[in-house]
N, C-alpha and C positions, 0 to 999 in steps of 0.2 A: 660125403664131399659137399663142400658150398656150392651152393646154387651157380653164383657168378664163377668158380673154378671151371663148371660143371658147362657152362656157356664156352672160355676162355678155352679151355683145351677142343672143344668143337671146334670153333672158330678158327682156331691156328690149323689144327688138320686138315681142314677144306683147306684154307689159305695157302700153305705152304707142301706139304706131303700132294697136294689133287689141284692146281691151281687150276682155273676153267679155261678152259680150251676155247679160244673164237670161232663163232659159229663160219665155218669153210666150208658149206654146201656136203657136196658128196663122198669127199676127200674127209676120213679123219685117222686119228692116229691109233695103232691096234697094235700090240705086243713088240712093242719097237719098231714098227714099221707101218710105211701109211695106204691105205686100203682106200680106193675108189668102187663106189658102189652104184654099177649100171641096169639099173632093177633087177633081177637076180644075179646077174652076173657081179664076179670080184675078182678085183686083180692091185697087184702092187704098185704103188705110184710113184716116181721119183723126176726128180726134177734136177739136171747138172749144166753148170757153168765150167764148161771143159776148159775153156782157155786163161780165166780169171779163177777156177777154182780147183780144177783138176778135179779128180772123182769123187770130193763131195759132194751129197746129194741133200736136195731140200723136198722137206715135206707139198709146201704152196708156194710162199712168199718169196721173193729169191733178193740177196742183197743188193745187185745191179745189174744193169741192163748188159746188150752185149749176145754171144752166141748162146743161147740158149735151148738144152734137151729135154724135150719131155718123153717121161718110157710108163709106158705098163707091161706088169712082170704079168701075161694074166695066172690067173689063179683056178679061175674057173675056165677048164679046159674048151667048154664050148666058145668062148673068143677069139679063139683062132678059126674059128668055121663062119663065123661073121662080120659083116661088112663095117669097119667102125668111120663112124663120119667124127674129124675132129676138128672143132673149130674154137678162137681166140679171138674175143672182140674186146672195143674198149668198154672199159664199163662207165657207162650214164645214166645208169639206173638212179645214183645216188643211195644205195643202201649198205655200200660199201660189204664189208663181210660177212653181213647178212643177205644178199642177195641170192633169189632164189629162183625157181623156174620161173614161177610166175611170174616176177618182177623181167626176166630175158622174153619172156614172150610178150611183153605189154611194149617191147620197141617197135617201133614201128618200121623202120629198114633196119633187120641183122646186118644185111649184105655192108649198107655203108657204115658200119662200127666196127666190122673186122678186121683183122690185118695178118690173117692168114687160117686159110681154108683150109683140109685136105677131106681133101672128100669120099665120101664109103668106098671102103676095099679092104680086102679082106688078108691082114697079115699074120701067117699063121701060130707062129712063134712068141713073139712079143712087138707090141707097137711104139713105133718111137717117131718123134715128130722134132726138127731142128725150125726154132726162127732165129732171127738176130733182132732182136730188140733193141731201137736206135734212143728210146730214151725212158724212164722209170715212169711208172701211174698206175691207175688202178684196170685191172684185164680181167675178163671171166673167162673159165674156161667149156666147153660144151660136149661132151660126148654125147653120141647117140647111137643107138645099135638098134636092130628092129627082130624080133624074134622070128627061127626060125617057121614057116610052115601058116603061120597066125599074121607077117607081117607087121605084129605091136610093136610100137616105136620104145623105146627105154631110152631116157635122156638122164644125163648125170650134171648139174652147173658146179663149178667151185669157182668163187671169187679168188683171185690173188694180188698181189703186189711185187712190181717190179723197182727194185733201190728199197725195198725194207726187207729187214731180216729178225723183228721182232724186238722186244726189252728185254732179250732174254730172264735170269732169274732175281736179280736184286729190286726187282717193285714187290716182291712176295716176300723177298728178306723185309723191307721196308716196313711191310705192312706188320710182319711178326712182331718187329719191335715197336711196333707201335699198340700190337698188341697185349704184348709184355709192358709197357708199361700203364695202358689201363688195366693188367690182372694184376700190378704190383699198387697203383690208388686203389682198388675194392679189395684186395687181400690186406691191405694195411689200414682200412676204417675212414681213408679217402670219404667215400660218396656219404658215410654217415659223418663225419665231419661237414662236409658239405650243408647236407640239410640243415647241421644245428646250425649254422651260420647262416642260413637263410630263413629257418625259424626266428633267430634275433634279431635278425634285419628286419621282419615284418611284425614285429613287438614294441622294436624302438620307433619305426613310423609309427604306431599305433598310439603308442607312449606319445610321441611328439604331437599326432595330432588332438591326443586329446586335452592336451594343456593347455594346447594354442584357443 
């Protein structure tokens, strides 16, 4: 196989088949469904707009503000035995979807960026948190659990967005064909056209200048 084929079919497979996931903190998406991970602990994460959307559920991002669910299905049966503190602040980190622990601990008042607390308790089942979101931006979100017996804290951040629901798939269509047709200029002799025409272009200056 040509070298450039040999690029071309790469390229489209990352591209289109695995396209990259935005980096969302602790929240990612795992065999069709999205997995919060609160240092060892796992559990399923959903997100529903009951009144505007009925029982679709979102992985982070949610299309618009409004009453808004957040659920963890846990997974890991010990989460129901411990106290989960959940908190929603705005995010002014300024790192947008990459925002990270560290970037939540470097504010200097949590308290005055939140807009809504609940604070450690322990529910045994599954945890679910309602706010109503009066208008779209960028929110993090903060779990924290403390292990039994040791007391060690486990914090989980996932940045999200409220009024965005992604570009879904056609910037990856986009890109295919764009990749298709750079495999269709180097499958057809394209870039070696190229060259001899830029080989003559720097023979005729050369030509030209040496007349002059």
């Amino acid at each position: 196989m040509h070298p450039h084929q040999t690029l071309f079919i790469a390229l489209l497979l990352m591209a289109v088949a695995s396209p990259p996931a935005a980096a969302h903190g602790s929240v990612t998406p795992e065999d069709d469904v999205c997995i919060i991970r609160v240092g060892y602990y796992k559990a399923h994460f959903k997100i529903y707009l009951p009144r505007s959307n009925g029982h679709r559920d979102y992985c982070e991002d949610v299309p618009g503000s409004g009453e808004t669910i957040f659920v963890m299905e846990y997974e890991h049966s010990g989460l129901g035995d411990v106290p989960i503190d959940f908190r929603i602040v705005r995010n002014i980190t300024g790192q947008g979807v990459f925002t990270n622990l560290e970037d939540v601990q470097a504010i200097d008042n949590l308290d005055a960026v939140t807009v809504v607390h609940h604070a450690a308790a322990v529910q045994p089942d599954v945890f679910t948190l309602m706010y109503n979101f009066e208008e779209d931006g960028e929110f993090v979100g903060i779990v924290t659990v403390h292990q039994p017996g040791t007391d060690t804290p486990y914090t989980a951040v996932f940045p999200f967005e409220v009024g965005f629901a992604g570009f879904g798939w056609w910037p990856w269509f986009a890109l295919a064909a764009v990749l298709l047709q750079v495999n269709y200029f180097l499958m057809n002799g394209g870039l070696a056209r190229w060259r001899k025409r830029q080989r003559r272009r720097k023979l005729t200056v050369v030509a030209g200048t040496d007349n002059a």
